[in-house]
C-alpha positions in Angstrom: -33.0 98.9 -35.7 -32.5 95.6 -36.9 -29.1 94.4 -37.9 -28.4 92.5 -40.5 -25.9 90.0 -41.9 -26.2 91.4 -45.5 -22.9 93.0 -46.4 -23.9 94.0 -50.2 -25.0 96.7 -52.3 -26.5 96.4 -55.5 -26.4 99.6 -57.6 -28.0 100.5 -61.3 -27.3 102.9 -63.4 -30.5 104.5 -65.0 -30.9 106.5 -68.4 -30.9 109.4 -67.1 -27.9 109.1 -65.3 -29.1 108.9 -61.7 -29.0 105.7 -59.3 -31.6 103.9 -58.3 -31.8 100.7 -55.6 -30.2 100.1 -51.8 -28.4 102.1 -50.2 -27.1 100.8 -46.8 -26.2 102.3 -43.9 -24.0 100.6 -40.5 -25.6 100.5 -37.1 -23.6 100.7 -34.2 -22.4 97.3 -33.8 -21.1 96.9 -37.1 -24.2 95.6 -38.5 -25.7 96.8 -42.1 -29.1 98.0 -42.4 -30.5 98.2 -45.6 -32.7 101.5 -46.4 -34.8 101.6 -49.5 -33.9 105.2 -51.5 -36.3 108.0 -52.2 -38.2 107.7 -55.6 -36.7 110.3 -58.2 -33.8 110.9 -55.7 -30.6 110.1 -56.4 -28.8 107.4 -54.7 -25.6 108.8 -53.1 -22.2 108.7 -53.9 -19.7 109.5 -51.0 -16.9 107.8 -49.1 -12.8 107.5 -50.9 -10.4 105.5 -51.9 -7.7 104.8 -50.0 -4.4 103.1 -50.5 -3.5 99.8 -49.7 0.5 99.1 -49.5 1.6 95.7 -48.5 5.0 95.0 -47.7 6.0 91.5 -47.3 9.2 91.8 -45.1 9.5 90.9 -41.6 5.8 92.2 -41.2 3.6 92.3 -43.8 1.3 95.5 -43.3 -1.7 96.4 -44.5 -3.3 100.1 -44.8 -6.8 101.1 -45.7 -7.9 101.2 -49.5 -10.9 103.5 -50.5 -14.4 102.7 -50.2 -16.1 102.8 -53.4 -18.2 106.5 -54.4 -21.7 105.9 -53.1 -21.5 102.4 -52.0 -21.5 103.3 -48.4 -23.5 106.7 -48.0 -26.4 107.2 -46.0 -30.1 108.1 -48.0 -31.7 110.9 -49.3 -28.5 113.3 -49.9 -28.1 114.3 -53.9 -25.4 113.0 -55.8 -23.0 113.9 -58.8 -25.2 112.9 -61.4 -22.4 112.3 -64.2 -20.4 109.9 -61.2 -20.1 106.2 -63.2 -22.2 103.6 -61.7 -19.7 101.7 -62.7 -15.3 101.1 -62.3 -13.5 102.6 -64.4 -11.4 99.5 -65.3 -11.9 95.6 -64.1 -10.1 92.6 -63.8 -10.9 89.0 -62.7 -10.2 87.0 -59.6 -7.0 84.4 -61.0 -6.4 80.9 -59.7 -2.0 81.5 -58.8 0.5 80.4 -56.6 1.7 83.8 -54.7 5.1 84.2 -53.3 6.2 86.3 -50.7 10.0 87.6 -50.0 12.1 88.9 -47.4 14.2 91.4 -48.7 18.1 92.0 -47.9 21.0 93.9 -48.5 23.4 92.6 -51.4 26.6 93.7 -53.4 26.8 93.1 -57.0 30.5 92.1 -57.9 32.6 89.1 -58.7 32.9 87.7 -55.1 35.5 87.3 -52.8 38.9 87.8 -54.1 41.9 85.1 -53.2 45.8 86.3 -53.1 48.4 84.9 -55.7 51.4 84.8 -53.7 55.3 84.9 -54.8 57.1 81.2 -53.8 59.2 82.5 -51.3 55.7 83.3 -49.3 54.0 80.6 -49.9 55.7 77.1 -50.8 52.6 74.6 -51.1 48.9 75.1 -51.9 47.2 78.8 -50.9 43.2 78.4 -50.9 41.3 80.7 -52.7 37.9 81.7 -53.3 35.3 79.4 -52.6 37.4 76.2 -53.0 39.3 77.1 -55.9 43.4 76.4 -55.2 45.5 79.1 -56.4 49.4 78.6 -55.8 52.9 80.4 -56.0 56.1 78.2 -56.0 59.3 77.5 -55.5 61.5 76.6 -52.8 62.6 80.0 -52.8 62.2 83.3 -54.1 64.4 85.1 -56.7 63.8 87.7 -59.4 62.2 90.9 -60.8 59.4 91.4 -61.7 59.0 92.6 -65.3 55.4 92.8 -66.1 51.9 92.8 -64.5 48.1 92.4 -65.4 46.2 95.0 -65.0 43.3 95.9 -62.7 40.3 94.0 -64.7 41.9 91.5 -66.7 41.0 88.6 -67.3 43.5 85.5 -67.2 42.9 82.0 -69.0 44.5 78.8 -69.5 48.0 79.0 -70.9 48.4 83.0 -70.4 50.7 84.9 -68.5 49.8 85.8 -64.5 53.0 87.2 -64.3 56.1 87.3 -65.5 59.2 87.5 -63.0 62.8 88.0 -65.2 60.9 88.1 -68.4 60.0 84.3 -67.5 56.2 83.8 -67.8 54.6 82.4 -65.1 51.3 80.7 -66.9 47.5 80.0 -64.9 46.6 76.2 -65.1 43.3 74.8 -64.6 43.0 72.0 -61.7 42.3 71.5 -57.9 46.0 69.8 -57.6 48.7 72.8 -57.4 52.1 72.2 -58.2 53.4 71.1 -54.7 56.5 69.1 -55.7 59.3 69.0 -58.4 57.7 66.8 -61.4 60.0 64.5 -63.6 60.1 61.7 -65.3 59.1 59.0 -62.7 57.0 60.7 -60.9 52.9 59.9 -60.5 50.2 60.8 -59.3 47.0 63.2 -59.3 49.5 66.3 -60.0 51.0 64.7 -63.1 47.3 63.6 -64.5 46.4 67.3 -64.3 49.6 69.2 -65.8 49.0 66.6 -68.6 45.7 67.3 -68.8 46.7 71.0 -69.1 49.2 70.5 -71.7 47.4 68.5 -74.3 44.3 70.8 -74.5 47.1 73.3 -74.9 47.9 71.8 -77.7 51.1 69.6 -77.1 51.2 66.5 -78.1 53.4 62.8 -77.8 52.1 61.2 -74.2 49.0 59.6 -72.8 46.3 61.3 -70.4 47.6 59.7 -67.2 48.9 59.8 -64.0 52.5 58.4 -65.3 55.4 61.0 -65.9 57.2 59.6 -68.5 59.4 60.2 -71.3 57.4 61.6 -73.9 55.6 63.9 -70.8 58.9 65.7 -70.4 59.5 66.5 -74.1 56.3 67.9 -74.0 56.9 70.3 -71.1 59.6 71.3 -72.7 58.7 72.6 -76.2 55.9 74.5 -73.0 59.2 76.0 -71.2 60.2 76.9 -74.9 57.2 79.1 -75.1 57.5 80.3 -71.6 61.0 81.2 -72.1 62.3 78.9 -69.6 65.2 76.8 -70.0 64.4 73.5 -71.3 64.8 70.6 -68.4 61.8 68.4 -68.9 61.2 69.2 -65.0 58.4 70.9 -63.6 58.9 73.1 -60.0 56.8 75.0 -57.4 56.5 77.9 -58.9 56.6 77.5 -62.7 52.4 77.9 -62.8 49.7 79.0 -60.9 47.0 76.4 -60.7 43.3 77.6 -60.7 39.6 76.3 -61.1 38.9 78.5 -64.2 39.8 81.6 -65.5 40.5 84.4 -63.3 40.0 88.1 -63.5 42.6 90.7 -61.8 41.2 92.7 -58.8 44.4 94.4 -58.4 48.1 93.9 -58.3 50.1 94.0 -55.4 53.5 94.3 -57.1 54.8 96.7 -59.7 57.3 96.0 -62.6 60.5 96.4 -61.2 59.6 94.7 -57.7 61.8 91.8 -56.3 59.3 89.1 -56.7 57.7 88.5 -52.9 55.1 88.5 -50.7 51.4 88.5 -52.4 51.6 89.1 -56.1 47.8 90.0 -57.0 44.8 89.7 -55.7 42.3 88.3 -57.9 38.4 86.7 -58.4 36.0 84.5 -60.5 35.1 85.8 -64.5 31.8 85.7 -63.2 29.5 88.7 -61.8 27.5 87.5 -58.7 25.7 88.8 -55.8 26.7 88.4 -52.0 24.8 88.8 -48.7 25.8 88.8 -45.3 22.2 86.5 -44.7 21.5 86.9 -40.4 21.4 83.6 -39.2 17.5 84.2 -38.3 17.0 84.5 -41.5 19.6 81.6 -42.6 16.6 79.3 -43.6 15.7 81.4 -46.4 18.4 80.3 -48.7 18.8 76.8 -49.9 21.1 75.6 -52.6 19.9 75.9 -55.7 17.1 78.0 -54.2 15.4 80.7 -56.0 15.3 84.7 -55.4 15.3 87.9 -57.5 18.1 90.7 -57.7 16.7 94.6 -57.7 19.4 96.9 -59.5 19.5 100.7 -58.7 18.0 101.0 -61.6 14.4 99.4 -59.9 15.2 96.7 -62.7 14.5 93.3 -61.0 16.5 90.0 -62.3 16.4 86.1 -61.5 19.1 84.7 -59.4 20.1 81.2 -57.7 21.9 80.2 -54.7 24.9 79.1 -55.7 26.8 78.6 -52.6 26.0 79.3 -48.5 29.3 79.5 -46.6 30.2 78.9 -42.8 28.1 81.1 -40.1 30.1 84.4 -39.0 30.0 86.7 -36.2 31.1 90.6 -35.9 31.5 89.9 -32.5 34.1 88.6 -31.2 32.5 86.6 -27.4 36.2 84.9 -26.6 37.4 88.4 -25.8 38.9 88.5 -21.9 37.1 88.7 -19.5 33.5 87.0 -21.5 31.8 84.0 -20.5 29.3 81.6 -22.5 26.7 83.6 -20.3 28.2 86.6 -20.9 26.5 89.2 -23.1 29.2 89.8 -25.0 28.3 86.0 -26.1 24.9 86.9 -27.0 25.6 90.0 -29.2 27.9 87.7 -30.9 24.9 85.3 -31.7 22.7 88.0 -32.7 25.6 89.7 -34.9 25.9 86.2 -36.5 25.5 86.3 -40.5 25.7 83.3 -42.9 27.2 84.0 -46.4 25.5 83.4 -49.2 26.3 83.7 -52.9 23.7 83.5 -56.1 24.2 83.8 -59.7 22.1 85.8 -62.1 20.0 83.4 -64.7 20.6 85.7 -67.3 23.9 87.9 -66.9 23.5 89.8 -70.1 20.5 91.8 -68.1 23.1 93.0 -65.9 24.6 95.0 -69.0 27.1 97.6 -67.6 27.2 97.2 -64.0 30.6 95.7 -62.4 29.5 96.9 -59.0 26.3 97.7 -57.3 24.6 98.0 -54.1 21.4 95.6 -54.8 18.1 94.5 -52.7 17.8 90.6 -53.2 14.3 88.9 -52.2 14.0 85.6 -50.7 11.4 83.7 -51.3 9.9 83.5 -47.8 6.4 81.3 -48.2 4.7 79.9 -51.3 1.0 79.3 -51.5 -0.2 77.5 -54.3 -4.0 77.0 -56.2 -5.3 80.3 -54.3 -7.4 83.0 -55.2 -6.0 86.3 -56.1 -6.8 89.9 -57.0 -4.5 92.8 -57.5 -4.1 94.7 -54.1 -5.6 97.6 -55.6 -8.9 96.0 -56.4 -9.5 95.9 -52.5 -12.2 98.4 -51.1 -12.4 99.6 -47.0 -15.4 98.5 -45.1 -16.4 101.3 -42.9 -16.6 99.5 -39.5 -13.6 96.9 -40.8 -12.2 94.4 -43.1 -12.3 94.5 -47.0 -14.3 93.7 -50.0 -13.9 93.7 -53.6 -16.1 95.3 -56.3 -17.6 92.1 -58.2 -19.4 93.1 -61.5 -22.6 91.3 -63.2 -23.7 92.8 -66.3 -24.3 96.2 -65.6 -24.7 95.9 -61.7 -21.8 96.1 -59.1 -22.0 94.6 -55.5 -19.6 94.8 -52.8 -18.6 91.4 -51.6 -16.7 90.9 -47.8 -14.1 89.1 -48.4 -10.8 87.2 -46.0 -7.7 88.3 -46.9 -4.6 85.8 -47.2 -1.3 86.3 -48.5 0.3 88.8 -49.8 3.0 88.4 -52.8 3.8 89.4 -56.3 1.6 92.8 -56.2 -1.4 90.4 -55.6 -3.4 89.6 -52.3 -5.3 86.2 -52.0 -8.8 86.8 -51.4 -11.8 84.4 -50.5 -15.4 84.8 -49.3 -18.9 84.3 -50.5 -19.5 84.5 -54.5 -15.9 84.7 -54.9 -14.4 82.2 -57.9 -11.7 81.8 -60.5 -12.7 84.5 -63.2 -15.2 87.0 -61.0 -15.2 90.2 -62.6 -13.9 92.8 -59.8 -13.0 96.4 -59.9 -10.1 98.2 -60.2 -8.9 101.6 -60.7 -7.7 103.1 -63.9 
């Protein structure tokens, strides 16, 4: 037997319905022989279709799809004569860029949440989430509490966080908390911002500045006015909490008729976002401004960005007694490691009623551009190995061999003899 490099079929469909043309056979070493059909026989029709399922995580694999009816049989055996001679449905090889993702474990919510806490606990500046300053006050603690936000809320500019003695204690926007007693005399970076605060509230009679000055303090207090605080023209720790933005109330810690101590409330950003716990092996998957897509539990899939990657954490803890930097208490701490990462959904509206959700978020994890790419579906199993596709001419099929390449986006990148942008291929219905 003579083996061939040939690794086509052609096929016709006659009137009558039977097949006429090549068959081919494989000999032992993988070779194809081709084997001319009986006259008045009809061509066979055997083999199946079988599945192919690529999953691009950590390993991207790959099982069998069927072999097309008849395209692989051996001679001489009768065939279905109402079997198609040709697919069912077709497509055409694309020219695309295909990107493949690693998929991880997410939470849907409003990120990390940052404690409000009462001046007696606190005294100066209290970082809070990602960056954002959020402060108490005062030199010392006094009071009853006499009314909270609830669980969900959300706080802007102006508005009550709490109110301690029926005193409201209002959220400012700024990076600068109120650190220091503010009067007239007083500049600086603090001042600029309470005034900045002030006159988009709506007060009026001093400049935009750095400067505390005269007309500053009759300003602040037609604010203590509306506050109900008594009117000093004086600003302490502890009359505002100073924030990036608005807020929204996690939970509080104190109830109405609480001395006024310890944390007051717990709260977050306005906006919903996702968070991983990224393994640092994988760390190099997320880049600033980098982007990924969001699958809810309902299989709907969204587009997000990185919005922020934070410091490198371990579960582990390798410092405890008795470890050494060669201990491996020190590796499992390595291999525990996770980096955190934070992305925000391009379009939020899609989110529509969920607060909070366990989510599967894809990183992009290679990009290959200008390639050419069929539906994985369109693949067919050679008998002794690899995969061809179903290209269609008219009203003949052949089975060309074909490389794969990457996988990505429910494609497969194909190349091979006779294979261009806009080949007509096979697919099933």
């Amino acid at each position: 037997m003579t083996s061939q490099d040939e690794r086509t079929v052609e096929r016709t469909a006659a009137g009558d319905g039977t097949v006429t043309g090549d068959t081919v056979s494989f000999d032992g070493g993988g070779g194809v022989v081709a084997q001319p059909s009986p006259v008045g026989t009809r061509g066979p029709r055997r083999g199946m279709r079988i599945a192919l399922i690529a999953a691009c995580a950590l390993v991207i694999a790959v099982a069998a799809v069927g072999a097309a009816a008849g395209a692989f049989g051996g001679g001489g055996r009768q065939a279905d004569a109402s079997a198609p001679s040709a697919p069912p449905a077709t497509t055409k090889v694309q020219r695309t860029t295909l990107t493949s993702s690693q998929a991880m474990d997410g939470q849907l919510g409003y990120g990390d949440t940052a404690a409000v806490r009462a001046p007696s606990a606190l005294g100066s500046a209290q970082s809070g989430q990602s960056g954002q300053s959020a402060q108490g006050g005062g030199a010392a603690s006094s009071g009853i509490v006499t009314w909270m936000p609830s669980a969900g809320a959300t706080i802007t500019r102006g508005k009550p966080v709490y109110k301690v003695d029926q005193r409201s204690v209002p959220l400012l926007y700024g990076s600068v908390p109120l650190y220091r007693t503010l009067s007239p005399g007083s500049s600086g970076e603090d001042v600029k911002m309470l005034e900045q605060n002030l006159h988009v509230l709506g007060y009026r009679g001093f400049t935009v500045d750095d400067a505390y000055d005269s007309g500053t303090a009759a300003a602040v207090e037609k604010w203590q006015e509306d506050c109900g605080r008594s009117k000093t023209g004086e600003v302490r720790v502890g009359d505002a909490v100073v924030a990036s933005g608005p807020r929204r109330v996690a939970r509080a810690e104190l109830a109405m008729g609480d001395p006024l101590s310890g944390d007051v409330l717990a709260w977050t950003g306005t906006e919903r976002v996702v968070s991983v716990d990224l393994p640092v092996q994988y760390a190099q998957l997320a880049k600033t401004g980098g982007n990924a897509t969001v699958t809810l539990p309902d299989s709907t899939t969204l587009d997000a960005v990185v919005t922020d990657i934070g410091t490198p954490t371990s579960s582990s803890d390798s410092s405890v007694s008795g470890s050494s930097p060669r201990d491996s208490s020190d590796a499992t701490s390595h291999s525990n490691a996770t980096v955190p990462v934070e992305l925000k959904i391009k379009d939020a509206g899609k989110l529509g009623s969920y607060q909070a959700a366990s989510v599967s978020v894809g990183f992009a994890a290679e990009t290959r551009e200008n390639v050419l790419a069929v539906p994985v579906d369109a693949l067919f199993a050679l008998p002794h190995g690899g995969y061809a596709v179903e290209a269609v001419t008219g009203s003949k099929t052949e089975y060309r061999r074909v490389e794969l390449g990457m996988f990505g986006n429910g494609m497969v990148e194909i190349s091979g003899a006779g294979i261009t942008a806009g080949t007509v291929v096979g697919v099933p219905q």
